[in-house]
C-alpha positions as CSV (number, residue, x, y, z in Angstrom):
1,X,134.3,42.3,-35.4
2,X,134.4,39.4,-37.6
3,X,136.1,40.0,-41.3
4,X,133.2,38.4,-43.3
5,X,130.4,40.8,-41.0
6,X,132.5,43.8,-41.6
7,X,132.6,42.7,-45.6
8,X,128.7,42.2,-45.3
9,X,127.7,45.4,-44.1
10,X,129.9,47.1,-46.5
11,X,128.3,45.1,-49.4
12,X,124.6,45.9,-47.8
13,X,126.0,49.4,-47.8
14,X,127.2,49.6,-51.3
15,X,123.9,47.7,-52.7
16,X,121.2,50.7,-52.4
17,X,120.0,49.2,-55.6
18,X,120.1,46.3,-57.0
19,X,122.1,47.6,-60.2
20,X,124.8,48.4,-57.3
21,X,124.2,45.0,-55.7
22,X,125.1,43.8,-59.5
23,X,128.2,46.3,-59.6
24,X,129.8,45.2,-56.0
25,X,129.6,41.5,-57.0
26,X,131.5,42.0,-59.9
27,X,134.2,44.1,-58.3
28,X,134.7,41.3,-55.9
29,X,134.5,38.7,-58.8
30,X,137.1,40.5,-60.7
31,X,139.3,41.0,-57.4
32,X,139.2,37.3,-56.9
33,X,140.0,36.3,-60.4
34,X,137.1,35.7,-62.3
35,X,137.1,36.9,-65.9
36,X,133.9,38.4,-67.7
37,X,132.6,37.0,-70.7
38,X,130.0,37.8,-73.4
39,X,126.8,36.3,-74.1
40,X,127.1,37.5,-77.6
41,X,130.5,35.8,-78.1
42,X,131.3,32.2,-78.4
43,X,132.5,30.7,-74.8
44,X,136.3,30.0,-74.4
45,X,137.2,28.2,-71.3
46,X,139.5,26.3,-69.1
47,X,139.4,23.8,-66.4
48,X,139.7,25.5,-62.8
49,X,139.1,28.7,-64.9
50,X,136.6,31.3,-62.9
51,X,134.3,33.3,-65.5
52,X,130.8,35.4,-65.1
53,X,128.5,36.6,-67.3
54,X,125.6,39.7,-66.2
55,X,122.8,40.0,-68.2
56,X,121.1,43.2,-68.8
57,X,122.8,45.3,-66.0
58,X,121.8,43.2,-63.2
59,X,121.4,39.2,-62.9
60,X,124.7,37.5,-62.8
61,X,126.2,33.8,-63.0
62,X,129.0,33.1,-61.9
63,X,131.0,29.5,-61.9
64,X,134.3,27.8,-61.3
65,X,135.1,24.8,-63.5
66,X,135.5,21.8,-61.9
67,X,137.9,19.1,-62.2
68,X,135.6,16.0,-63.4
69,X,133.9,16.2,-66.4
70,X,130.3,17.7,-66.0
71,X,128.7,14.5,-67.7
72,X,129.4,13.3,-65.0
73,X,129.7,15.6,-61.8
74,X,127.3,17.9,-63.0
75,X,127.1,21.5,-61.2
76,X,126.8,22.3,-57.8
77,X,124.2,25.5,-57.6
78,X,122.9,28.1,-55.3
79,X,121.1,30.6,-56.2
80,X,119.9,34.0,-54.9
81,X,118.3,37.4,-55.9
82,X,119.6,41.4,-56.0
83,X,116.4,43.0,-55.7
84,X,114.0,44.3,-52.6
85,X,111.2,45.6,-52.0
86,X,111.3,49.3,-52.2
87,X,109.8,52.5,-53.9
88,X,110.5,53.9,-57.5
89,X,110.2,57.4,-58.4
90,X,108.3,58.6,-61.3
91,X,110.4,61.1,-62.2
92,X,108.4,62.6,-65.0
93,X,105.9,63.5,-61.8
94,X,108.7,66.0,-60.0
95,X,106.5,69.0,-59.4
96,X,106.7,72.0,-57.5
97,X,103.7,72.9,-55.6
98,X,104.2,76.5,-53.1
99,X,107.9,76.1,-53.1
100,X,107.4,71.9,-51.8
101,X,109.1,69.8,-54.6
102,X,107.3,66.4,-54.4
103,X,107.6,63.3,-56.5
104,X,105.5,59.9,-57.0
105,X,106.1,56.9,-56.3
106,X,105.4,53.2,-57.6
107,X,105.2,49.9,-55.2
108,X,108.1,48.0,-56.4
109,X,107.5,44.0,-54.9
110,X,105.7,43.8,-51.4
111,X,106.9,46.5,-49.0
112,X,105.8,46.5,-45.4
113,X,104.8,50.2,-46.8
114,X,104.6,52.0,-43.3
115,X,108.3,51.2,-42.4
116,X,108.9,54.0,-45.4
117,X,106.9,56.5,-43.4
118,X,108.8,59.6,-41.7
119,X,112.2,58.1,-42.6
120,X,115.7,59.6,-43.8
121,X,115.6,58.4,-47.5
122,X,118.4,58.5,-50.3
123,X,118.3,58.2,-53.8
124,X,119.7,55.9,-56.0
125,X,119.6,54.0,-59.3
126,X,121.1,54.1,-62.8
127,X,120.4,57.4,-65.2
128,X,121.4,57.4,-68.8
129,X,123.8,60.2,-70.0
130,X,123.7,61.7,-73.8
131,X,127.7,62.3,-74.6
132,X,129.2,63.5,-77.7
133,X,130.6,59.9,-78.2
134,X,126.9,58.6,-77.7
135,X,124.9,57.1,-74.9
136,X,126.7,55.4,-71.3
137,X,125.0,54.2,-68.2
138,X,126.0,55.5,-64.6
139,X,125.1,54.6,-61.8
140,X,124.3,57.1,-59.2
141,X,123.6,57.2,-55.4
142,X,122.8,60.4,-52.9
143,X,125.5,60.0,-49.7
144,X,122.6,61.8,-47.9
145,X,119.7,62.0,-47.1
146,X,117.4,64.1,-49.5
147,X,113.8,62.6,-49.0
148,X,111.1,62.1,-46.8
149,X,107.4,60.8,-46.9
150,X,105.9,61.9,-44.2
151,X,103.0,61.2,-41.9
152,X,100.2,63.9,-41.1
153,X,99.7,64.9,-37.9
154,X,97.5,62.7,-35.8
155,X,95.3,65.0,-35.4
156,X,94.4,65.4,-39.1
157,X,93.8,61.9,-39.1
158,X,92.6,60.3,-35.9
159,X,92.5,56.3,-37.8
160,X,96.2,56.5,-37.9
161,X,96.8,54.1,-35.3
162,X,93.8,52.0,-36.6
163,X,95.3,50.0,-39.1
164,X,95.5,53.0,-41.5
165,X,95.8,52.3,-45.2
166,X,98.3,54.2,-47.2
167,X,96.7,55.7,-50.5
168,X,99.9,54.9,-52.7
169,X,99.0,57.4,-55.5
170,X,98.2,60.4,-53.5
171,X,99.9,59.6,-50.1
172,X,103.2,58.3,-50.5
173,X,104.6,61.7,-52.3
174,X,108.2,62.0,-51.6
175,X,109.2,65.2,-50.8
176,X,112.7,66.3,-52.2
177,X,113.0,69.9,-51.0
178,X,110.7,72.8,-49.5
179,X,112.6,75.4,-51.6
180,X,112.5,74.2,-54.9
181,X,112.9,76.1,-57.8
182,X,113.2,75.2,-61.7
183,X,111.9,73.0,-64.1
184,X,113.2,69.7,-62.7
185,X,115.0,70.2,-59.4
186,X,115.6,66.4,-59.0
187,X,117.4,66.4,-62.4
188,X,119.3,69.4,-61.1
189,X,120.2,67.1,-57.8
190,X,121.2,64.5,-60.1
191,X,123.7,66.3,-62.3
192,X,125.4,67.9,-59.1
193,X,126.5,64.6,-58.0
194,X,127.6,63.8,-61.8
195,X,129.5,66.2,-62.4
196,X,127.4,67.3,-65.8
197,X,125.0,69.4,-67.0
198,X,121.1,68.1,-66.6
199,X,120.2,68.1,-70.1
200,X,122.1,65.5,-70.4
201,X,120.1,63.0,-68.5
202,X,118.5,61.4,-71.5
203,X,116.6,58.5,-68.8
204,X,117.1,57.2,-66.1
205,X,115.7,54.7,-62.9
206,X,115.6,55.8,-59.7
207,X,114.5,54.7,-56.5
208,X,114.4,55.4,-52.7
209,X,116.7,53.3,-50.3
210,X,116.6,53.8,-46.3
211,X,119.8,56.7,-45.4
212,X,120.8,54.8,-42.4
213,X,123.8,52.4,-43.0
214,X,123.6,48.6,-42.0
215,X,124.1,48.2,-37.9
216,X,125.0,45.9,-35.4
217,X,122.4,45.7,-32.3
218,X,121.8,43.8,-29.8
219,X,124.4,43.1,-26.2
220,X,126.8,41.7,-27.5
221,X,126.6,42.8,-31.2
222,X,125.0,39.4,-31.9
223,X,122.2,41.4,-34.7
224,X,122.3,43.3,-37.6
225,X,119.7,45.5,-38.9
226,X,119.5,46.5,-42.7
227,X,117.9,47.0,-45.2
228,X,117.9,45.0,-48.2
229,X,118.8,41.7,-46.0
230,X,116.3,40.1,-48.0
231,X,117.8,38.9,-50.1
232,X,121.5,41.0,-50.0
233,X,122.7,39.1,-47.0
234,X,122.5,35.4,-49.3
235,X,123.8,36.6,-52.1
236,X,127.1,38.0,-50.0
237,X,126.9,34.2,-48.6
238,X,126.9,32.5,-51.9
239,X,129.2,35.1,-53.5
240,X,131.6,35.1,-50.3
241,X,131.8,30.9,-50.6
242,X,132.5,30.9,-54.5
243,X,135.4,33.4,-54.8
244,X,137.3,30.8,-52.4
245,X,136.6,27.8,-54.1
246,X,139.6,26.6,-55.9
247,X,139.9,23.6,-58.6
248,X,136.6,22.0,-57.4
249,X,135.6,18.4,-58.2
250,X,132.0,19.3,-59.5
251,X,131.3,23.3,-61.7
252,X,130.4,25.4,-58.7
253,X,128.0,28.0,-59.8
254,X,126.7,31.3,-58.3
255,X,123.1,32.7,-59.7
256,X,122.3,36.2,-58.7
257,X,118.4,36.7,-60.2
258,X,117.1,40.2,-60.3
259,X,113.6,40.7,-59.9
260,X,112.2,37.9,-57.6
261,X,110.4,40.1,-55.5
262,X,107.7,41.1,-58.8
263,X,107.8,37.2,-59.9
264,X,110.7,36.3,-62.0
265,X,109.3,36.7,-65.5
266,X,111.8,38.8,-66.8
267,X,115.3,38.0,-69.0
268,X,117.3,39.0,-65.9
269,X,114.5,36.8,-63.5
270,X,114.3,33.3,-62.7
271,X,111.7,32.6,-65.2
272,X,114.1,33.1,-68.3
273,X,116.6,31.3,-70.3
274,X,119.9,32.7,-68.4
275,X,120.3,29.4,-66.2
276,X,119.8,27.1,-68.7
277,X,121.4,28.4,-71.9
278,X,124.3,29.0,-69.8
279,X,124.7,26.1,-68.1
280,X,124.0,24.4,-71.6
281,X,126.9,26.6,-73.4
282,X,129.2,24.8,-70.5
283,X,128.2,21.6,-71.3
284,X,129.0,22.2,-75.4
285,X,132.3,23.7,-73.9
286,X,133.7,20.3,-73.4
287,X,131.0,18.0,-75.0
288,X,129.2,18.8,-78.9
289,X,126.3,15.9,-77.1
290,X,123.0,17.7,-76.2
291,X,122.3,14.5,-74.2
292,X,125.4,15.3,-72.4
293,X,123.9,18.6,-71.0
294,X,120.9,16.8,-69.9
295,X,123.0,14.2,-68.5
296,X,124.9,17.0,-66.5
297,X,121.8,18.0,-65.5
298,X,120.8,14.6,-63.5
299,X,124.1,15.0,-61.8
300,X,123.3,18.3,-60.7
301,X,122.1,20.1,-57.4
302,X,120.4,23.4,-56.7
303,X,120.4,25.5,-53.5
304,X,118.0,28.0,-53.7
305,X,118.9,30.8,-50.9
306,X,116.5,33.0,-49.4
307,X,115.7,34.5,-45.7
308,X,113.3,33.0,-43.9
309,X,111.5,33.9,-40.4
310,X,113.0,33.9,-37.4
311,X,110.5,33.0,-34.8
312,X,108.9,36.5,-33.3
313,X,108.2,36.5,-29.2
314,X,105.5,39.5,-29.9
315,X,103.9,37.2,-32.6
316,X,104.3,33.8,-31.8
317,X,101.1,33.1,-32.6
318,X,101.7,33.4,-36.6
319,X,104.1,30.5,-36.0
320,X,103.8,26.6,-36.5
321,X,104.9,25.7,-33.1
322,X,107.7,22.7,-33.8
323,X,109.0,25.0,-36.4
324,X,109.7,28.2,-35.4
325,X,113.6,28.5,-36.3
326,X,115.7,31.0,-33.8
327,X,118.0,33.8,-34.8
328,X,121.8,32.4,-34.9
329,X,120.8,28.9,-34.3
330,X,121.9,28.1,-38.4
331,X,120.4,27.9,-41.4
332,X,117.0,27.0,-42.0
333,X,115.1,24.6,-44.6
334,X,112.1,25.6,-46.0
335,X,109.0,22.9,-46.4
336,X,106.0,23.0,-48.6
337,X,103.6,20.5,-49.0
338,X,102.4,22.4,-52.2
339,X,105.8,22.8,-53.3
340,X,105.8,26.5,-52.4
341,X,109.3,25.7,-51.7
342,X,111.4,23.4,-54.1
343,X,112.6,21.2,-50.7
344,X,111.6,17.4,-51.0
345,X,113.0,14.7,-48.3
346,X,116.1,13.8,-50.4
347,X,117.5,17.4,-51.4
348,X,116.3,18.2,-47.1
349,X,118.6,15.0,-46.3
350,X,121.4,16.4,-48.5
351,X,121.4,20.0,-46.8
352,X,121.5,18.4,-43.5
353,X,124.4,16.2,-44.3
354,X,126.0,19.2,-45.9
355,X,125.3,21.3,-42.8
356,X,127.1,18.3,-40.4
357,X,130.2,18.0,-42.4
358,X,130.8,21.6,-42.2
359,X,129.8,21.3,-38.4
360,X,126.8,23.9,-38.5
361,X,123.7,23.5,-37.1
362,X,120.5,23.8,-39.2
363,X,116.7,24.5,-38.4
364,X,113.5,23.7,-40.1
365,X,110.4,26.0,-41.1
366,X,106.9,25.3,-42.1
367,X,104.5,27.7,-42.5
368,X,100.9,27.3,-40.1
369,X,98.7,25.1,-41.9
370,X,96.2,27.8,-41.7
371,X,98.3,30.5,-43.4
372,X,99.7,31.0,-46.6
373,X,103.4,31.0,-47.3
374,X,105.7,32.9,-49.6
375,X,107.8,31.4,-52.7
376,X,111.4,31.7,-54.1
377,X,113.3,31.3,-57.1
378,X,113.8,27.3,-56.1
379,X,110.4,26.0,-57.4
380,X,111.0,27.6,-60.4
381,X,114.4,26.5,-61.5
382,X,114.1,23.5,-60.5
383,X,111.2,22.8,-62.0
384,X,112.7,24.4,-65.4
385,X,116.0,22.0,-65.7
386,X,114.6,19.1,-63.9
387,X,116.9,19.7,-60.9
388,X,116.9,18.2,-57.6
389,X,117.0,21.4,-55.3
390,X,116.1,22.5,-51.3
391,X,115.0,25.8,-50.2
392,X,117.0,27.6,-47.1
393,X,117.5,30.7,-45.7
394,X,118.5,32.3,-42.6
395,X,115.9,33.4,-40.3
396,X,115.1,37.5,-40.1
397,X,112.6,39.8,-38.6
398,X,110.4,41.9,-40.5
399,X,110.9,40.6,-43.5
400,X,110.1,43.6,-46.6
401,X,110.6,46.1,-44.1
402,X,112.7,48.9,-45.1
403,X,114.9,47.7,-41.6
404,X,115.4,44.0,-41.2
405,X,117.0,42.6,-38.5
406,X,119.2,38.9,-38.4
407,X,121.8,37.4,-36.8
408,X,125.4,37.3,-37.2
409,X,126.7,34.0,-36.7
410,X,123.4,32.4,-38.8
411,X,125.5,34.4,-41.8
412,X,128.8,32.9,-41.0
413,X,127.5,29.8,-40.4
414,X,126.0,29.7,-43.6
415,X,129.0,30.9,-45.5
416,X,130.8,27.6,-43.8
417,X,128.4,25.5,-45.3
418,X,128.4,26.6,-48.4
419,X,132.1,26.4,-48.2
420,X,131.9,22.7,-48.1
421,X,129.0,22.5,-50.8
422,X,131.7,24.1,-53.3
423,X,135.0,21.8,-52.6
């Protein structure tokens, strides 16, 4: 198997939430070199020097200094996001009810909500420890499976294969145990795996993630299904490209949003200040001109990475004929007439020339003109800083589902590429 797919299904492994997503990139940030820094403290840095900042325990930027001056290089960008679709537990709900402990739930982004439905779940997420020296943040993660939601029988409810509609208050109660006893047996879980003693769980933020580790399918191993490859499997692309870039000409920069899939407007999200006061704090690094920073900014390009669809042989209906890309035929940019996506003929040009000099092929997408299309983080930073920027992704099935399933080579292919983006 192929270093870089054993590394990605690893990281999708480690990620069961998105403040473990946060935590594996900076494990392999640090491992590579890069050294943290403070928002709160004035930036120190050198050329070729390799820093990151996180904000908030999530959303992290990461950049390489380059060798020309960024008045007049400007940054090279790509840009990705931690978080999926999944389910959060209310944990002040935890009740038992005749011995069955049950919990609540609440829709986090845009699940394909059946996919949850008789499945193996774990739990992870951070929880918030009192200690006699004060208040630390761990993160925790069940190495088994110790949830289910599941299904009635088909004979208590005959619409089930009818295009039945899951009552998300009353119907999507995880059940944690059939044999529960005290106040808060989830609590009780918890501290087990801690090590400590459940009063001291002050808070904490949990959610369900699928049990079942990433997996090659297919013949000829040629698929891998996951969960979380929207949008995990770009950000181990982007991440995976930057730690090897060495003494570039232009900044090289990694962003790594949290909460696209609930709209961005958030500090850690796309829609905040962390791009640009960062990016701005590099500029005053070597320049005290604000016109310099805007200058930089002119000079600068955005890559805005997220999966797309891979064209669906059950479904091909839901397609645009002439651009339905195929699993591990490359990349794929995304086009919007109404700027859904932030891809315009120039930056489209650019990615293709990009795509040639690193000898990988690319596809296109556009949505049916009778059919809506999603959106990424791309519209929105571009149109924030002003940036020229192109939407791409690779191509996936089931995208939101708790299993998606991609190909391969489409990942190595895009690590390659963004290889030669970051020289």
């Amino acid at each position: 198997m192929n270093d870089r797919i054993t590394d990605l299904l690893a990281f999708l492994d480690s990620s069961s939430s998105r403040f473990h997503a946060g935590d594996q990139i900076i494990t392999r940030l640090v491992e590579a070199g890069f050294a943290a820094l403070d928002e709160r403290s004035p930036f120190k840095l050198k050329k070729g020097g390799k820093y990151f900042i996180q904000r908030q325990g999530t959303a992290i930027l990461a950049f390489v200094i380059g060798s020309q001056p960024l008045v007049k290089a400007g940054f090279n960008l790509a840009a990705s996001h931690l978080d999926s679709p999944s389910l959060k537990l209310k944990t002040g709900t935890v009740k038992v009810d005749k011995g069955v402990v049950k919990c609540g739930v609440e829709v986090y982004g845009s699940p394909i909500i059946s996919t949850w439905i008789d499945r193996e779940l774990s739990v992870s997420g951070k929880v918030i420890l009192k200690t006699p020296k004060g208040y630390k943040t761990e993160l925790v993660a069940s190495k088994e499976p110790v949830a289910i939601i599941p299904n009635t029988a088909i004979h208590l409810n005959r619409k089930l294969n009818e295009g039945f509609e899951y009552n998300k208050q009353t119907q999507l109660q995880a059940i944690l145990s059939v044999k529960g006893e005290g106040d808060n047996p989830l609590y009780t879980y918890l501290a087990k795996i801690l090590k400590i003693n459940a009063t001291q769980i002050a808070e904490c933020e949990l959610y369900l993630h699928d049990a079942k580790p990433a997996t090659l399918i297919g013949l000829e191993k040629e698929m891998l299904a996951a969960q979380g490859l929207d949008n995990l499997a770009m950000t181990h692309a982007i991440l995976s490209a930057l730690i090897t870039a060495d003494m570039p000409k232009q900044t090289a920069v990694g962003i790594f949003y949290d909460h696209e899939e609930i709209g961005s407007t958030t500090p850690q999200g796309a829609d905040s200040s962390l791009l640009g006061e960062i990016l701005e704090r590099l500029c005053l690094s070597q320049s005290p001109s604000r016109e310099d920073f805007y200058l930089a900014l002119r000079h600068s390009f955005l890559i805005s990475a997220d999966m797309a669809h891979a064209w669906h042989p059950s479904y091909a209906d839901k397609y645009e004929p002439d651009y339905s890309p195929l699993m591990n035929q490359g990349p794929v940019i995304k086009v919007n007439a109404n700027h859904r996506y932030a891809s315009v003929a120039e930056s489209i040009l650019r990615f293709r020339q990009l795509c040639e000099s690193a000898k990988v092929p690319c596809q296109k997408f556009l949505v049916r003109s009778d059919m809506p299309c999603g959106s990424t983080v791309g519209p929105i930073v571009a149109a924030a800083l002003g940036l020229e920027a192109v939407d791409i992704g690779n191509p996936i099935w089931a995208m939101h589902s708790i299993r998606e399933t991609g190909g391969t080579q489409d990942h190595l292919y895009l690590i390659k590429a963004l290889q030669e983006y970051y020289k």
